[in-house]
N, CA, C and O atoms as CSV, one atom per row, in Angstrom:
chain,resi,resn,atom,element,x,y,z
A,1,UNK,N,N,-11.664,2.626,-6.021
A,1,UNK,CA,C,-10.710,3.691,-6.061
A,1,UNK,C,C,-11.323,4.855,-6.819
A,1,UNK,O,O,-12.255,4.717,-7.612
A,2,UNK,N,N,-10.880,5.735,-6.596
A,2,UNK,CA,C,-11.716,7.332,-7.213
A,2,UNK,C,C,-10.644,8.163,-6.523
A,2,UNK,O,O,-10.211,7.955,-5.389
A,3,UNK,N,N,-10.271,9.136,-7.359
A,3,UNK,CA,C,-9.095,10.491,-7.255
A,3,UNK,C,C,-9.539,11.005,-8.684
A,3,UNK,O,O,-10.290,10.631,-9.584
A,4,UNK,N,N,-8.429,12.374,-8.342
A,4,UNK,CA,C,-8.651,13.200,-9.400
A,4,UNK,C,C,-6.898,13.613,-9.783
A,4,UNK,O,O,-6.169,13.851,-8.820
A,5,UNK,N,N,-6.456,13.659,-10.851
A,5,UNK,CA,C,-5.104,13.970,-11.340
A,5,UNK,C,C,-4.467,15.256,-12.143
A,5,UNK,O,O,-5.267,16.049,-12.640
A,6,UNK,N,N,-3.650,15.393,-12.227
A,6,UNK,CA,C,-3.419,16.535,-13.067
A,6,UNK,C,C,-1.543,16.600,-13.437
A,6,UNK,O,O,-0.523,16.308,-12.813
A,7,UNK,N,N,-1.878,17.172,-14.844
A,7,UNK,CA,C,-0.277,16.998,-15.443
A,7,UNK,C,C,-0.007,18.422,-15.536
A,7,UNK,O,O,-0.752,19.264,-16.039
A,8,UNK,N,N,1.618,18.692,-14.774
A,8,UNK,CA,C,2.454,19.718,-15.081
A,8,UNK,C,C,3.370,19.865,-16.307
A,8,UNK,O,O,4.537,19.491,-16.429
A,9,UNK,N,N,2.493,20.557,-17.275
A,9,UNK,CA,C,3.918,20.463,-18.777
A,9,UNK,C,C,4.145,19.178,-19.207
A,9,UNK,O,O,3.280,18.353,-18.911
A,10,UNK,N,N,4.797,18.928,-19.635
A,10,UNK,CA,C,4.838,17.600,-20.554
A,10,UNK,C,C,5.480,16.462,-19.163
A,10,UNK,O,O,5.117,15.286,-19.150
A,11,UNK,N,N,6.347,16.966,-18.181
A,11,UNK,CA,C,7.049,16.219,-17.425
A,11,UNK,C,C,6.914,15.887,-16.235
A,11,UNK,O,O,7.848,15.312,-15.677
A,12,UNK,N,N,5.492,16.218,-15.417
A,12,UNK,CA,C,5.140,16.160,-14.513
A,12,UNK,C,C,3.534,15.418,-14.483
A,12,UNK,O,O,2.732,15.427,-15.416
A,13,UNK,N,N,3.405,14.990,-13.558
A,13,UNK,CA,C,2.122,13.888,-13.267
A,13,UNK,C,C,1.490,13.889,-11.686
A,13,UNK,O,O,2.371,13.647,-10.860
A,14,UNK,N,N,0.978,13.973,-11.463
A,14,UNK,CA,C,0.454,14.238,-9.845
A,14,UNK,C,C,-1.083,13.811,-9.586
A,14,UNK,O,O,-2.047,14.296,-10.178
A,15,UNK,N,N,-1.130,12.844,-8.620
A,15,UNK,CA,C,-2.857,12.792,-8.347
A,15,UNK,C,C,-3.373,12.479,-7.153
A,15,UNK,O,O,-2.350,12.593,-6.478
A,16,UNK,N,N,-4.074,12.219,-6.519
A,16,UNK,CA,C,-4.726,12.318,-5.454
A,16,UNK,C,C,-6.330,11.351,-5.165
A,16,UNK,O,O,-7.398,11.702,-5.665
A,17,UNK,N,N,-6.175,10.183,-4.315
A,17,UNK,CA,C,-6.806,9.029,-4.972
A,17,UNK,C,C,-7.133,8.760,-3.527
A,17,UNK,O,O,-6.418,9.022,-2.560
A,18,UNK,N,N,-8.803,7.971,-3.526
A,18,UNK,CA,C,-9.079,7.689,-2.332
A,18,UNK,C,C,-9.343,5.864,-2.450
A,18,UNK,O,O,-10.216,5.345,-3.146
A,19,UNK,N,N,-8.799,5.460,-1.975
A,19,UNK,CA,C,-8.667,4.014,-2.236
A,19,UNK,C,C,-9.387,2.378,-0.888
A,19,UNK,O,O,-9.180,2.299,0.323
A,20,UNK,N,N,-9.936,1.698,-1.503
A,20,UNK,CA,C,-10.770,0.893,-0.110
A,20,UNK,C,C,-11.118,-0.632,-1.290
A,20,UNK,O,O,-11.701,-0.950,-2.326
A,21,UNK,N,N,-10.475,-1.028,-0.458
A,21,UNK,CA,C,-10.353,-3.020,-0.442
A,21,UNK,C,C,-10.987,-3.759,0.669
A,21,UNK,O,O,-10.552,-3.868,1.816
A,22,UNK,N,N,-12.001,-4.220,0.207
A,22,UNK,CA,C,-12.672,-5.685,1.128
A,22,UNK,C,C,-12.599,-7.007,1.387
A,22,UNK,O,O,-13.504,-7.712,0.941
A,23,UNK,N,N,-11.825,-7.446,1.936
A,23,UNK,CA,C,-11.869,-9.174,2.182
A,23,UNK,C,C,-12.782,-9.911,2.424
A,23,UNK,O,O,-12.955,-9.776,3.636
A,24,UNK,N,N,-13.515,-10.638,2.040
A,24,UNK,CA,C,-14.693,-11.077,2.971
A,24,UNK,C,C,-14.237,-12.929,3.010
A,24,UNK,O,O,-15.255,-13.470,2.579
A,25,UNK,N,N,-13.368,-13.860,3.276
A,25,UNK,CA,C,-12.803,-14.923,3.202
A,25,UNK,C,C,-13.850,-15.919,3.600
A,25,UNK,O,O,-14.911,-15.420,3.975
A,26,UNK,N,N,-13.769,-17.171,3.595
A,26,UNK,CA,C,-14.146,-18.419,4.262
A,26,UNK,C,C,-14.203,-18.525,5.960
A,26,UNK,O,O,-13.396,-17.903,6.651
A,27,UNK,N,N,-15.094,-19.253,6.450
A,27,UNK,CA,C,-14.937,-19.362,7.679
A,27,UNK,C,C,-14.246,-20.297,7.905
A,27,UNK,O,O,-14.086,-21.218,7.105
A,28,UNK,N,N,-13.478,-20.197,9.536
A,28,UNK,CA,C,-12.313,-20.976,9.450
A,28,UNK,C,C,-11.079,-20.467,9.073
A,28,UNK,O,O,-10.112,-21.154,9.404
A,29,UNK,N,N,-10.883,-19.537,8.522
A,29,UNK,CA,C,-9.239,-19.261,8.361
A,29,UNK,C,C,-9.215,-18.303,9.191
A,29,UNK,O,O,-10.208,-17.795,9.712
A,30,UNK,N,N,-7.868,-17.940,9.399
A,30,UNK,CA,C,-6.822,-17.118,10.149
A,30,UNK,C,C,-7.997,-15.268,9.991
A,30,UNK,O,O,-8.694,-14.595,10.751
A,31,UNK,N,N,-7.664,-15.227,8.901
A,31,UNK,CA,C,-8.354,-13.442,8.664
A,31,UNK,C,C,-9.494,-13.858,7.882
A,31,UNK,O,O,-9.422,-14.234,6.712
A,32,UNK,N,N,-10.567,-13.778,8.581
A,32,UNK,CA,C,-11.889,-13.721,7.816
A,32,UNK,C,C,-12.370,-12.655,7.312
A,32,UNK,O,O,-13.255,-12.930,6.502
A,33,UNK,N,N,-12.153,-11.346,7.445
A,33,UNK,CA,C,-12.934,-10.456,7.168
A,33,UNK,C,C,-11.775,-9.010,7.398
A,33,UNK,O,O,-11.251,-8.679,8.462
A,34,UNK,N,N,-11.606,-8.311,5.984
A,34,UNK,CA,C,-10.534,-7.191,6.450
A,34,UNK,C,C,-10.971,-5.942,5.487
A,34,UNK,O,O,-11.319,-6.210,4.338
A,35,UNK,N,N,-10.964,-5.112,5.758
A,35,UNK,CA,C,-11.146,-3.879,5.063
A,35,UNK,C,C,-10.164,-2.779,4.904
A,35,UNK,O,O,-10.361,-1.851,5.689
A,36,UNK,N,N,-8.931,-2.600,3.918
A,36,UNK,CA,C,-8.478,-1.655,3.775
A,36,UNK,C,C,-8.567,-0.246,3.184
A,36,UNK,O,O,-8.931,0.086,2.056
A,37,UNK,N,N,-8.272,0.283,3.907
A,37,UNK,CA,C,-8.455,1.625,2.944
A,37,UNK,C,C,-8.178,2.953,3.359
A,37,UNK,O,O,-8.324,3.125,4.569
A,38,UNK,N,N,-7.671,4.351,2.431
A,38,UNK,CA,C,-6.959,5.175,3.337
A,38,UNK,C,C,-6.819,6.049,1.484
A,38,UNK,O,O,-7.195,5.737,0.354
A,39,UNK,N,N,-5.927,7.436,2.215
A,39,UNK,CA,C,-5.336,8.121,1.037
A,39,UNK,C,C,-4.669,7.627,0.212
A,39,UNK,O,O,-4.147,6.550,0.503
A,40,UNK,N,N,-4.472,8.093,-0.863
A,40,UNK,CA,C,-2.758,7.971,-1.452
A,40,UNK,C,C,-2.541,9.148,-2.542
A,40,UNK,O,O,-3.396,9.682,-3.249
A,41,UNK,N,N,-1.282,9.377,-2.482
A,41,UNK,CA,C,-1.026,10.846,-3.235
A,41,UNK,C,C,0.073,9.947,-4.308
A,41,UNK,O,O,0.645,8.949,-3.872
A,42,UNK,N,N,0.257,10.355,-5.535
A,42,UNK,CA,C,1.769,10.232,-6.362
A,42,UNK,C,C,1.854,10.956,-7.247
A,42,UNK,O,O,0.905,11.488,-7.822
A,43,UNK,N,N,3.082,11.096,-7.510
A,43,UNK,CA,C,3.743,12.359,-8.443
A,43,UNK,C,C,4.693,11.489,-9.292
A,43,UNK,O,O,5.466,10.738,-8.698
A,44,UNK,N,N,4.692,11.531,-10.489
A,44,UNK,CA,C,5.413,10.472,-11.624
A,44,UNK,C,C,6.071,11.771,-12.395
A,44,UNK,O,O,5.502,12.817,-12.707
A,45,UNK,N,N,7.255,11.438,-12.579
A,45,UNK,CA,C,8.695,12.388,-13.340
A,45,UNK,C,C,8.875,10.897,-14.607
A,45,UNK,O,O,9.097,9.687,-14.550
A,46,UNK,N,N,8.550,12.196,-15.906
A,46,UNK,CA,C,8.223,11.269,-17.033
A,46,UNK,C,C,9.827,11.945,-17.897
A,46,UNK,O,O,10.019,13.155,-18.017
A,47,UNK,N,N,10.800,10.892,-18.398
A,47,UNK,CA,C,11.846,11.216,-19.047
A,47,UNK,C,C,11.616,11.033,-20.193
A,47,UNK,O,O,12.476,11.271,-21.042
């Protein structure tokens, strides 16, 4: 995972993250081999 973030004022939170997961399993099972991975953005409201 690797992004970059940034805070608005004391009450705001926002970042921007590039994210990638590898499976590499046993042979023989159902999902041997999976690779996820994709954007993700979030914004956190701090009370």
């Amino acid at each position: 995972m690797t992004g970059i973030g940034k805070s608005f004022g004391s009450l705001i939170d926002a970042s921007l993250t590039y994210r990638s997961l590898y499976y590499d399993m046993k042979a023989g099972g159902i999902l041997q081999k999976n690779m996820m991975h994709g954007p993700q953005t979030a914004v956190a409201f701090k009370f």
